[in-house]
C-alpha positions as CSV (number, residue, x, y, z in Angstrom):
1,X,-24.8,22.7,-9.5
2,X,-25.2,19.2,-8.7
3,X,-24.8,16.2,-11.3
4,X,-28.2,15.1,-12.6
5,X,-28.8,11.5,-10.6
6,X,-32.2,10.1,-11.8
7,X,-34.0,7.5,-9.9
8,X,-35.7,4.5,-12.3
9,X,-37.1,2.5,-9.5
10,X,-34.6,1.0,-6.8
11,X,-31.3,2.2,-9.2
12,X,-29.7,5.4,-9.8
13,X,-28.2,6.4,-13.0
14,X,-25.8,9.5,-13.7
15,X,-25.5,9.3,-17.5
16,X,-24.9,12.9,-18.4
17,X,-21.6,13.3,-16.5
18,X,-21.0,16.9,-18.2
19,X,-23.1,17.8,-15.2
20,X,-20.5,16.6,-12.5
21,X,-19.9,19.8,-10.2
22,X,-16.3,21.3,-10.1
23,X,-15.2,19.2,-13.3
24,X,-12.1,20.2,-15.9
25,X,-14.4,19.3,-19.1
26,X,-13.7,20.5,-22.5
27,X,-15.5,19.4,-26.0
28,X,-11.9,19.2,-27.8
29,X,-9.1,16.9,-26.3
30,X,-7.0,19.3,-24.4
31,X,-4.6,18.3,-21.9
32,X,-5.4,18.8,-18.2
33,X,-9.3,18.4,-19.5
34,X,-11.9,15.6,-19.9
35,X,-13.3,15.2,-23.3
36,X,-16.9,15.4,-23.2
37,X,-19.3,13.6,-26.1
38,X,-22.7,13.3,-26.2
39,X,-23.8,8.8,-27.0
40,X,-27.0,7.3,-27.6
41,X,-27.7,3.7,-26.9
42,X,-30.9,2.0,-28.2
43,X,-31.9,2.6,-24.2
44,X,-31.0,5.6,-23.4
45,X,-28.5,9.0,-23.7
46,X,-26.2,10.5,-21.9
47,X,-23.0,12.2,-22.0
48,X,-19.6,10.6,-21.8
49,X,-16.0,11.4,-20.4
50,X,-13.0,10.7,-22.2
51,X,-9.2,11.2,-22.0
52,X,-6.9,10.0,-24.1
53,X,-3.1,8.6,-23.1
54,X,-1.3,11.8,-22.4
55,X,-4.1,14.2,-21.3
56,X,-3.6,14.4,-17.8
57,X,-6.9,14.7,-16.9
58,X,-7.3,15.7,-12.7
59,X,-9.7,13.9,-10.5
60,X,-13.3,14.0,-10.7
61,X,-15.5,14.2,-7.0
62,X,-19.0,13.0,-7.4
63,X,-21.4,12.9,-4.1
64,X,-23.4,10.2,-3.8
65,X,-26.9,10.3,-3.5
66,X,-28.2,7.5,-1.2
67,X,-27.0,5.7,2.0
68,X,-27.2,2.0,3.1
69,X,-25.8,-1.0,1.3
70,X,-25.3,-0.7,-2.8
71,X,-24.0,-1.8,-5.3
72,X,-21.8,0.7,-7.9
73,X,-21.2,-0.2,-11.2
74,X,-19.2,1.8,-14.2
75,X,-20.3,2.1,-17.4
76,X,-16.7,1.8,-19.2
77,X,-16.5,2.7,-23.2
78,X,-15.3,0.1,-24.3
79,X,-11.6,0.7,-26.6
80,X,-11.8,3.9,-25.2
81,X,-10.5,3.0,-21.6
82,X,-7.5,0.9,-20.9
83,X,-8.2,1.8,-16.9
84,X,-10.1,3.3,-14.5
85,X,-9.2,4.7,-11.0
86,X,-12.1,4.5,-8.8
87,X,-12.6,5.2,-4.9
88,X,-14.7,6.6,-2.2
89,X,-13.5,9.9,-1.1
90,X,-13.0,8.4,2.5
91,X,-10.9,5.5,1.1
92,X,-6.8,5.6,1.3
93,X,-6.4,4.2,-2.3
94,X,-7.5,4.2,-5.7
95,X,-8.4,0.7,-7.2
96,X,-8.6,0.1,-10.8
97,X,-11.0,-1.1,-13.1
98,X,-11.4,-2.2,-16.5
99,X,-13.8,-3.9,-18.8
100,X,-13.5,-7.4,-19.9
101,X,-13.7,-9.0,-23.6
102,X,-15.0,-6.7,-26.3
103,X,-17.5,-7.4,-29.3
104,X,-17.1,-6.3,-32.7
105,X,-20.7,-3.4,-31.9
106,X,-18.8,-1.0,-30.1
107,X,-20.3,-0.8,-26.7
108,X,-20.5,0.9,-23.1
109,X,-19.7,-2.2,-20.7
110,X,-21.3,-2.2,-16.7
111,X,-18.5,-2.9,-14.6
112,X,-19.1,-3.9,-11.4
113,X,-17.1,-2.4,-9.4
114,X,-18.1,-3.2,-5.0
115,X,-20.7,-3.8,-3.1
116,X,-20.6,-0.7,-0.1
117,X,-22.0,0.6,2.4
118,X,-22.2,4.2,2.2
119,X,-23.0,6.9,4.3
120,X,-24.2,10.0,4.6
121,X,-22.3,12.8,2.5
122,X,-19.9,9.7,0.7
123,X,-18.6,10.9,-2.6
124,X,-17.4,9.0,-5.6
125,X,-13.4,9.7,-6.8
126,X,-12.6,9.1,-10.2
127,X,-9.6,9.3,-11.8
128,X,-7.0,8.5,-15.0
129,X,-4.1,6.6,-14.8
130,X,-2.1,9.9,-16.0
131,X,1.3,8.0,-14.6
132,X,1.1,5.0,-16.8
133,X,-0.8,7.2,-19.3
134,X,-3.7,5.2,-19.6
135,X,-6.8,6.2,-22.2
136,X,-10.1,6.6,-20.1
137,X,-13.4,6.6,-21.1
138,X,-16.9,6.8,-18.4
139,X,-20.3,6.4,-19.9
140,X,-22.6,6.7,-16.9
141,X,-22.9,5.5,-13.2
142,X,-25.5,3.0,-11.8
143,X,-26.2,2.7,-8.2
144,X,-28.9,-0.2,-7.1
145,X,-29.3,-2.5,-3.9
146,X,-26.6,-5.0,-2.7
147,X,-27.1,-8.5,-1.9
148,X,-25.7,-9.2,0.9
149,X,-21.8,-10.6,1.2
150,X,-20.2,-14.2,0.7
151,X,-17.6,-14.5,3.4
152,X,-15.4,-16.7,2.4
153,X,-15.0,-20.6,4.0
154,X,-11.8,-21.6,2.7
155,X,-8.1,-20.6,2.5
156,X,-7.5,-18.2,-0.6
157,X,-4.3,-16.8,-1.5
158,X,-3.0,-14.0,-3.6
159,X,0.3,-14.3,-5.2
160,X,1.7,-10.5,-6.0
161,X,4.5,-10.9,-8.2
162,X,4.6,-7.3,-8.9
163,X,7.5,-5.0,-8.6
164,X,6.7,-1.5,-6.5
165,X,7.3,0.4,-9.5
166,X,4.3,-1.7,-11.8
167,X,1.7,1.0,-11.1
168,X,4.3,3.9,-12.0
169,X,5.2,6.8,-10.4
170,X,2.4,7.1,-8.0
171,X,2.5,8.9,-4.5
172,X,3.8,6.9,-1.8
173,X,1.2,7.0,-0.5
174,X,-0.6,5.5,-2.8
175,X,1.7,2.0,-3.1
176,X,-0.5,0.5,-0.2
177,X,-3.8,0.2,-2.4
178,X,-2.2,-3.2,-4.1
179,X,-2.9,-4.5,-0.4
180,X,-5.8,-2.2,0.4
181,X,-7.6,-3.5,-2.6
182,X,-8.6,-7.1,-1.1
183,X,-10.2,-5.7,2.6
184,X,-13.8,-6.5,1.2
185,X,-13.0,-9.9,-1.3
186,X,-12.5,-13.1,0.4
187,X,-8.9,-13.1,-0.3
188,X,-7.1,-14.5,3.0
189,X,-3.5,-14.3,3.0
190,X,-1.1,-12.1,0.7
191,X,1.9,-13.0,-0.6
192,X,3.8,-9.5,-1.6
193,X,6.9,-9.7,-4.2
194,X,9.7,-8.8,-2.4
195,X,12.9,-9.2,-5.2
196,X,14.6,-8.9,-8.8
197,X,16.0,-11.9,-9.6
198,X,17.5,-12.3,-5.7
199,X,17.9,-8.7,-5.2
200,X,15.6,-6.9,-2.5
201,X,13.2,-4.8,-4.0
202,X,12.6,-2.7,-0.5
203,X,14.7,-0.8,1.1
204,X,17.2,-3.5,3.1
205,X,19.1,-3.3,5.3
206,X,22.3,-5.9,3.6
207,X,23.8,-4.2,1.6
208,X,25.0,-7.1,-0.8
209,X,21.4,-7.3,-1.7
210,X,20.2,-4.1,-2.4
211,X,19.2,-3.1,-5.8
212,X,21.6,-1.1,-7.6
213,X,19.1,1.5,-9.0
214,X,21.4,4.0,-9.8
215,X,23.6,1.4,-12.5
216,X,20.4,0.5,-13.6
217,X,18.6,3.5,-14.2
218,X,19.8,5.1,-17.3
219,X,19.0,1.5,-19.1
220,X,16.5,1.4,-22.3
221,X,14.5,-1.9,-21.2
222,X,12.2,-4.5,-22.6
223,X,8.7,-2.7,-21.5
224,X,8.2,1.1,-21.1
225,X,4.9,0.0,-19.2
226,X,6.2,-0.1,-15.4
227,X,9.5,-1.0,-15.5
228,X,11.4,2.1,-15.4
229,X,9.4,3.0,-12.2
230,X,11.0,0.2,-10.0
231,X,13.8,2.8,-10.0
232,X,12.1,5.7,-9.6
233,X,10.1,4.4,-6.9
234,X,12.8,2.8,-4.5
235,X,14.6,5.8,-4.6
236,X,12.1,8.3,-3.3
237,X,11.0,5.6,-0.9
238,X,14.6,5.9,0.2
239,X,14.9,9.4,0.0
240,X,11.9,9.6,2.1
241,X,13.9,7.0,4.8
242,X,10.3,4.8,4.2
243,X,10.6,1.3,3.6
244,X,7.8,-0.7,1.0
245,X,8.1,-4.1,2.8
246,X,7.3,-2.9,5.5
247,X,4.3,-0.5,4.6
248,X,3.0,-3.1,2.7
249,X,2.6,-5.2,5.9
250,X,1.1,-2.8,7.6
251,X,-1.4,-2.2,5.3
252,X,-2.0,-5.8,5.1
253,X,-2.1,-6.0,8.8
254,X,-4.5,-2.9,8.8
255,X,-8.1,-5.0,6.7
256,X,-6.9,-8.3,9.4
257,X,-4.7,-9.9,6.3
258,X,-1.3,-12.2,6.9
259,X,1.5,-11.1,4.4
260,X,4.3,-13.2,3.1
261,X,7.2,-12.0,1.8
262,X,7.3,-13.8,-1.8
263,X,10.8,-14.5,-3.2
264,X,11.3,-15.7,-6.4
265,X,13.6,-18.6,-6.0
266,X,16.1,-17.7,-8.5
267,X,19.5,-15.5,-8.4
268,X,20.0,-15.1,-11.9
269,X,20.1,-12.0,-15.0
270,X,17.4,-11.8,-17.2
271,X,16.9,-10.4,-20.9
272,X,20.0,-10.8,-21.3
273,X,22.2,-7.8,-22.6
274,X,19.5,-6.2,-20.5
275,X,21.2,-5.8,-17.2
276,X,18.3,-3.9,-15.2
277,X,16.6,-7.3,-14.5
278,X,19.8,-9.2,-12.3
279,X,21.6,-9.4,-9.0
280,X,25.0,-8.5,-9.0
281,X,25.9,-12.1,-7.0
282,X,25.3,-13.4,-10.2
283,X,28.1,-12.0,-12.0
284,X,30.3,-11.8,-9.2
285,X,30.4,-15.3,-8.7
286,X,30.1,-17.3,-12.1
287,X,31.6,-20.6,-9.9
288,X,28.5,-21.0,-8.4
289,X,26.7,-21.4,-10.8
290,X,24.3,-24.4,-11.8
291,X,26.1,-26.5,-14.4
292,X,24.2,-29.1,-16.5
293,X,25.0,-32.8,-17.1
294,X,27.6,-31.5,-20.0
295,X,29.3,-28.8,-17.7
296,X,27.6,-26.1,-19.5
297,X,26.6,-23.2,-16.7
298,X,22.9,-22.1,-16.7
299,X,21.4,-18.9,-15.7
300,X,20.9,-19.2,-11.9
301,X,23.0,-19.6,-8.8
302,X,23.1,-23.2,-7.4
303,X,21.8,-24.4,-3.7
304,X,25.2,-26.7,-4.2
305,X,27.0,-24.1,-2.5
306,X,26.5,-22.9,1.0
307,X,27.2,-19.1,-0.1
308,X,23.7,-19.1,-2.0
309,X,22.1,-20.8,0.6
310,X,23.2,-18.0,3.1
311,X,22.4,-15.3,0.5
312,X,18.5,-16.8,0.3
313,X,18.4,-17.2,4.0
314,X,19.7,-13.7,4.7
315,X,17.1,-12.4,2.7
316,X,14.0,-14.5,4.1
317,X,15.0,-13.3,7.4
318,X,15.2,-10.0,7.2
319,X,11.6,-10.2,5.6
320,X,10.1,-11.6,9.3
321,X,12.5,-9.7,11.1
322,X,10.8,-6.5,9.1
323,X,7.2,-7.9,10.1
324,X,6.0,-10.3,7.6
325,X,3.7,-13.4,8.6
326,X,6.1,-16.2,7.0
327,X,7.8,-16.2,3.6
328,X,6.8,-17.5,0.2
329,X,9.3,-19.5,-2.2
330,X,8.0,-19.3,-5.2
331,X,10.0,-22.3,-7.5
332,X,7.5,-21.8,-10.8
333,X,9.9,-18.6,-11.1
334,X,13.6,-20.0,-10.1
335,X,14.0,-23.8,-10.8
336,X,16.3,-25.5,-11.4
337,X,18.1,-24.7,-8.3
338,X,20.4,-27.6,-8.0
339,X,21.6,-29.9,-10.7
340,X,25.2,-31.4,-11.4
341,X,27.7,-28.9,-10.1
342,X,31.1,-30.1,-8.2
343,X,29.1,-30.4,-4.2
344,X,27.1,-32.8,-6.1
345,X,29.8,-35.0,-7.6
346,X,31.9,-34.7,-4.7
347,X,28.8,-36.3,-2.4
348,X,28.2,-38.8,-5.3
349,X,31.9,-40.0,-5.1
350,X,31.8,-40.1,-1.3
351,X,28.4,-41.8,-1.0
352,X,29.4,-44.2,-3.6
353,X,33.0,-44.4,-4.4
354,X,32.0,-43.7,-8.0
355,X,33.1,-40.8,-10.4
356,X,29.6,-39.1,-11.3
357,X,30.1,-39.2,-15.2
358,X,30.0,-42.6,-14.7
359,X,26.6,-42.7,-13.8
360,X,23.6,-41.9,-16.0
361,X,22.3,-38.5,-15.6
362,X,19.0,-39.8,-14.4
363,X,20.8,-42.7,-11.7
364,X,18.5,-42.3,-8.4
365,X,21.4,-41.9,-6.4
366,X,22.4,-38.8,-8.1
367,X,19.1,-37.5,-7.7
368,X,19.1,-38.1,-4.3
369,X,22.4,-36.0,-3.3
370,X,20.7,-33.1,-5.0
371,X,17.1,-34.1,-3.1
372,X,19.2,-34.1,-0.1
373,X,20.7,-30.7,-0.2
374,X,17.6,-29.7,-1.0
375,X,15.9,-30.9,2.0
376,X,18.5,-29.7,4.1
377,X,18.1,-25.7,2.4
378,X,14.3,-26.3,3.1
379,X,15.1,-27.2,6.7
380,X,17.4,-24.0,7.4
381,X,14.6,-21.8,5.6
382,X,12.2,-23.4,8.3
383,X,14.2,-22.7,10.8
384,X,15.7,-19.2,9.8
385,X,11.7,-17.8,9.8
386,X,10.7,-19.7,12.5
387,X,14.0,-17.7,14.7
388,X,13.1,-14.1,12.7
389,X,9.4,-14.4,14.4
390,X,10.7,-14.7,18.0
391,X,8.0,-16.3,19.3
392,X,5.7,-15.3,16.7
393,X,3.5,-17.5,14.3
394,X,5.3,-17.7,11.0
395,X,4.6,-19.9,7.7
396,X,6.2,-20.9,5.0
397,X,4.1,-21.3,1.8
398,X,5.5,-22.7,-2.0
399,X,4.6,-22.8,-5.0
400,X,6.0,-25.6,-6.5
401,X,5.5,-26.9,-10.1
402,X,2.2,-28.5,-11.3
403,X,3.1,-32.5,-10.3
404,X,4.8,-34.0,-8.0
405,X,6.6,-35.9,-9.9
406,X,7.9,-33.3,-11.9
407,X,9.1,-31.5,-9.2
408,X,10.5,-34.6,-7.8
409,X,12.7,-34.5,-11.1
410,X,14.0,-31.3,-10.2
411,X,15.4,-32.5,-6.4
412,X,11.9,-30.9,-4.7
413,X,10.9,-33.3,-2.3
414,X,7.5,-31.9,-1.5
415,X,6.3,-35.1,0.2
416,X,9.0,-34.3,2.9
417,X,8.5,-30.8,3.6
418,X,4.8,-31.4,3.8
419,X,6.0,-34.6,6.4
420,X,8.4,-32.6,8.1
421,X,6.4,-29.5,8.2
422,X,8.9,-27.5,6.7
423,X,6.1,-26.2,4.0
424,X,2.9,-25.3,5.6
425,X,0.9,-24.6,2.3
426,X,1.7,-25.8,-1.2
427,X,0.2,-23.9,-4.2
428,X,1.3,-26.1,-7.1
429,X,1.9,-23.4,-10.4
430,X,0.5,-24.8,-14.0
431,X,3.9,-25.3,-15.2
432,X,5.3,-28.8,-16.2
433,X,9.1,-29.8,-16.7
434,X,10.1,-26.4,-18.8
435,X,7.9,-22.7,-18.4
436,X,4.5,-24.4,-20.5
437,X,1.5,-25.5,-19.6
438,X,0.5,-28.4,-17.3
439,X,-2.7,-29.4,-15.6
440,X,-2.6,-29.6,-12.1
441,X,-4.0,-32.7,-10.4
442,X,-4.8,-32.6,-7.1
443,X,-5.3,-36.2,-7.2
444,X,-1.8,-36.7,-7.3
445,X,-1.2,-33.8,-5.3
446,X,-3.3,-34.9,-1.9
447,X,-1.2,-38.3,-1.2
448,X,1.5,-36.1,0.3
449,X,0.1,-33.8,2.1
450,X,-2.3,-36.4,3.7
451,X,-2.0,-36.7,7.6
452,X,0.1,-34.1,8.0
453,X,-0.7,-30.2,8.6
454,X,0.2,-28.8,5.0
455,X,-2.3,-27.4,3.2
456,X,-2.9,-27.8,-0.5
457,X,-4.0,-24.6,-2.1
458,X,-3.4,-24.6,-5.9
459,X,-3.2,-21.8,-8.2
460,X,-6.6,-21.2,-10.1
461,X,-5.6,-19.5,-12.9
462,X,-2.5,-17.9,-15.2
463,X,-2.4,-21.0,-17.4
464,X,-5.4,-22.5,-19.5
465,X,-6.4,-25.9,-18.9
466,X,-8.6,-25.8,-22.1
467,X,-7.7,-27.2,-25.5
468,X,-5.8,-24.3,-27.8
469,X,-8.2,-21.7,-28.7
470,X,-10.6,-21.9,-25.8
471,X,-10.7,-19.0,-23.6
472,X,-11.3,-19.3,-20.0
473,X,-14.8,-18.5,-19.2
474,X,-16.3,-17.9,-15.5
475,X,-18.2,-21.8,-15.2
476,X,-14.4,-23.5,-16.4
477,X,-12.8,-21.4,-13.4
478,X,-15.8,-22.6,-11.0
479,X,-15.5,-26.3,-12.5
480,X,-11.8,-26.6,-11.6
481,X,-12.7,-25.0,-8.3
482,X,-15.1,-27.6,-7.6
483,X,-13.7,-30.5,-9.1
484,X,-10.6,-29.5,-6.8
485,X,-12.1,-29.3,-4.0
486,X,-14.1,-32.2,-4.1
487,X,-10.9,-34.0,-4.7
488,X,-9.2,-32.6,-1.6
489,X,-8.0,-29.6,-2.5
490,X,-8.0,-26.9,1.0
491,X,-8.3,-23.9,-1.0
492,X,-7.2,-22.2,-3.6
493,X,-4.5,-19.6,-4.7
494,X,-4.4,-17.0,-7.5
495,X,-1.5,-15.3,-9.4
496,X,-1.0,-11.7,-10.1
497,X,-4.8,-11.4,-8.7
498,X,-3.3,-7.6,-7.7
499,X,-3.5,-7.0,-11.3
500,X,-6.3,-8.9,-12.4
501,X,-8.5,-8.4,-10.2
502,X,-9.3,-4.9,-12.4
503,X,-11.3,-6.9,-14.7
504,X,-14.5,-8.2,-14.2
505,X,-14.1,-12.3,-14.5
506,X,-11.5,-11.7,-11.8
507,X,-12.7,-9.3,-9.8
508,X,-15.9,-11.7,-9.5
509,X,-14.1,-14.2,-8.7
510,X,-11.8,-12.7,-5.4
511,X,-15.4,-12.2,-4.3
512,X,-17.0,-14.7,-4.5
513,X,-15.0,-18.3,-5.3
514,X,-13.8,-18.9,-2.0
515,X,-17.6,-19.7,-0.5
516,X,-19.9,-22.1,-1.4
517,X,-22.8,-19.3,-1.4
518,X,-20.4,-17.2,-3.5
519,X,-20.0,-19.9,-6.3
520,X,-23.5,-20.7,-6.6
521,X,-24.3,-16.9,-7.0
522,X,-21.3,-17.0,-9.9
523,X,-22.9,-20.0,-11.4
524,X,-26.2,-18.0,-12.2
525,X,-24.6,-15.3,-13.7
526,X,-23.4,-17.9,-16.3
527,X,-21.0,-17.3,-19.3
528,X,-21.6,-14.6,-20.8
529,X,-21.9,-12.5,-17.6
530,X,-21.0,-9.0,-19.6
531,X,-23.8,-6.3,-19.7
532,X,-23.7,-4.2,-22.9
533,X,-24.9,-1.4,-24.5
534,X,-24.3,-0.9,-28.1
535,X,-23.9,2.4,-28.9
536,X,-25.7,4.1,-31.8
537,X,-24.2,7.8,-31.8
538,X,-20.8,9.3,-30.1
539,X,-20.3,12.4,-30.2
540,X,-23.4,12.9,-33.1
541,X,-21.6,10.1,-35.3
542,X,-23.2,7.5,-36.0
543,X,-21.5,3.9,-35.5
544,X,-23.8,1.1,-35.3
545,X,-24.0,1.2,-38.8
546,X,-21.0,0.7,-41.4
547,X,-18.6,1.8,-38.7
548,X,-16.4,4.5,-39.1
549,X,-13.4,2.3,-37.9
550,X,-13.8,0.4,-41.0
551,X,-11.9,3.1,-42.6
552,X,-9.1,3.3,-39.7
């Protein structure tokens, strides 16, 4: 038996996938089975798969039917499938996909999915998210000619603030795909997650900063969607005497990307009673805290003292010495890191012969003993990579908050690490002077970085630049790309893009933004990019028509 491909010109279609050779299909919802229902659209029939959260449903092996370069997209039911896992049989590692925006007709939505070239005897792998019981739903298949690629042109970054549990409990195997996943887009430089709230998430070697899994495992947390799997996962990656950091490198190394190790800049607990999300130094050491104008302690560890500074340090080196290309401080998850505590007042007093309180809290002079010891932490981070590459080429990257000038408020002197060259690319986060929104403009932005070697790559995405209400659409991401660039802007970065990049405005975009070529080929696909066909039957019920779900 071999599934029923038909040819309609230069595309191929699989629409009746009951006819997929080898396949666990069942017409009720069993567990370990895939649903099968028959759909009609006002185009054309077929057959769908469907599995709902908990079925379990095993892999499904598809041959291919063509060779050369193509282009495969999914026809995804759309609030029947949370996520897909899709790969060639040759590949290491599943991706995921998922469709984008519904509409009230319920639909099958083409997702595009890569442009390949495949050879002879290639087979299609698809799969259900059965660890993070996902629901699953495949319409049809559509094979048709690829244009050809859009290397990119510029620098373009990938910010993975994921923890190695986010994907649940998958095969160790498997953990490399988050860095697999960008060897085709034009995604240049990765920068991996490597803590929890200043604790390694990898298997280190210090032990004051490994992650106490075992006091934290038994804990009821805030999100049952991948949190419990950090656990899980560094354990049997210990077990195993394997090390995530350092896989993830390789891998990284393995499609010709850099990887940074990205550390959120903040030693703190979180969710507080929650005590999964913290780092023991936190609670061991309450005197180091940051203290506010008032003397009122706030939930992170202060630069002030040299003991946090080490502990940061430690950390960052260990990262290079493991095999990472630089290290990324990421201060849109960690500020403030330095405000009033005693070091300050003490430098105040010396600098000045003044008593702090007697000072405003916004006197420049203040501001500049906390710029100061900020400078100097940015200068030992500097040097600490720059000693942990022995002789090899290492970077530092941050991501600072949107403006200068608000991160100037904060004690981050990004003019001076850009002078200096303790910084060699800043990707400036939409966050203003507390976690909302703020526009970034490069146009403040390019003053400091000008004539020296730092480049300026901020982040695309995460926060909308829109008035309330408006959605971000695929021409405002290329206008702010543009606009940026014509301003000055070297590139760009993106955040979370691991995750995103599952769903089609994303995934179009780590393909394609980074290129001139690329953006003009996203410009004529327009807004409404989405191809849709409303469905008129499933399963021999109708539902373009008073829909059943009316009655839900």
């Amino acid at each position: 038996m071999k599934p029923s491909w038909q040819q309609h010109g230069n595309e191929w279609w699989l629409r009746d996938l009951s006819t997929i050779p080898g396949a666990s299909l069942h017409a009720r919802a069993l567990r370990g089975y895939w649903q099968t229902a028959t759909y009609d659209t006002k185009g054309f029939s077929g057959v769908m798969l469907v599995a709902n959260p908990c079925a379990a449903a095993p892999s499904i092996r598809i041959p291919l039917p063509l060779t050369g370069r193509h282009r495969i997209s999914i026809g995804i039911v759309e609030n029947y499938s949370d996520r897909l896992l899709i790969k060639l049989e040759r590949d290491r590692c599943f991706e995921k996909i998922t469709h984008g925006d519904v509409v009230e007709a319920q639909s099958i939505q083409e997702c595009w999915w890569k442009d390949v070239e495949l050879a002879e005897g290639d087979a299609l792998v698809l799969q259900q998210d059965a660890g993070m019981k996902r629901r699953c739903g495949i319409a049809y298949i559509r094979i048709h000619a690829a244009p050809a690629p859009t290397p990119g042109e510029i620098p373009f970054i990938t910010l993975m603030d994921g923890g190695p549990g986010n994907n649940g409990p998958l095969p160790l195997d498997e953990m490399v795909g988050e860095e697999l996943l960008f060897r085709d887009t034009q995604v240049t430089e990765l920068c991996h997650g490597t803590d929890i709230c200043g604790s390694a998430q990898y298997n280190t070697k210090l032990p004051a900063h490994r992650y106490p899994v075992e006091v934290f495992s038994g804990e009821e947390l805030i999100s049952a969607e991948y949190y419990p799997w950090i656990n899980e996962q560094l354990l049997k990656f210990e077990k195993a005497g394997r090390c995530t950091l350092r896989e993830s490198i390789e891998a990284a190394h393995s499609i010709g990307r850099k990887l940074y190790a990205y550390h959120r800049m903040g030693i703190t607990r979180l969710y507080a009673p929650v005590q999964m999300f913290q780092c023991p130094l936190y609670d061991q050491h309450p005197e180091w805290r940051c203290v506010d104008w008032d003397g009122t302690p706030i939930s992170r560890l202060s630069l002030a003292y040299p003991e946090v500074r080490q502990f940061f340090l430690d950390h960052l080196r260990e990262t290079v010495e493991f095999g990472a290309d630089g290290v990324c401080l990421v201060f849109a998850r960690g500020w403030p890191l330095v405000l009033f505590e005693t070091p300050v007042a003490d430098e105040f007093k010396r600098r000045t012969g003044k008593d702090m309180k007697s000072a405003d809290t916004e006197n420049p002079d203040i501001l500049q003993v906390r710029t100061d010891i900020f400078n100097a932490f940015m200068r030992d981070v500097r040097k600490t990579v720059t000693e942990a590459g022995r002789g090899r080429e290492t970077k530092v990257i941050a991501a600072p908050l949107a403006l200068p000038r608000i991160n100037r408020h904060y004690a981050m002197d990004c003019e001076t690490w850009a002078r200096e060259g303790l910084v060699q690319t800043l990707c400036p986060y939409p966050y203003g002077f507390k976690a909302e929104k703020c526009a970034i403009d490069v146009k403040e932005w390019m003053p400091l970085v000008k004539n020296t070697a730092t480049l300026l790559c901020p982040v695309l995405n995460r926060m909308t630049y829109e008035p309330a209400g408006i959605i971000e659409n695929l021409p405002t991401f290329l206008d702010r790309a543009e606009n940026w660039l014509e301003e000055g802007a070297h590139g760009f970065s993106m955040w979370d893009l691991d995750c995103a990049v599952s769903l089609p405005l994303y995934r179009l975009l780590a393909y394609h933004v980074a290129s001139k070529a690329g953006r003009q080929r996203l410009r004529e696909l327009g807004k409404d990019f989405y191809v849709r066909h409303a469905l008129k039957t499933v399963d021999g019920i109708t539902v373009d028509r008073y829909h059943p779900g009316w009655n839900v």
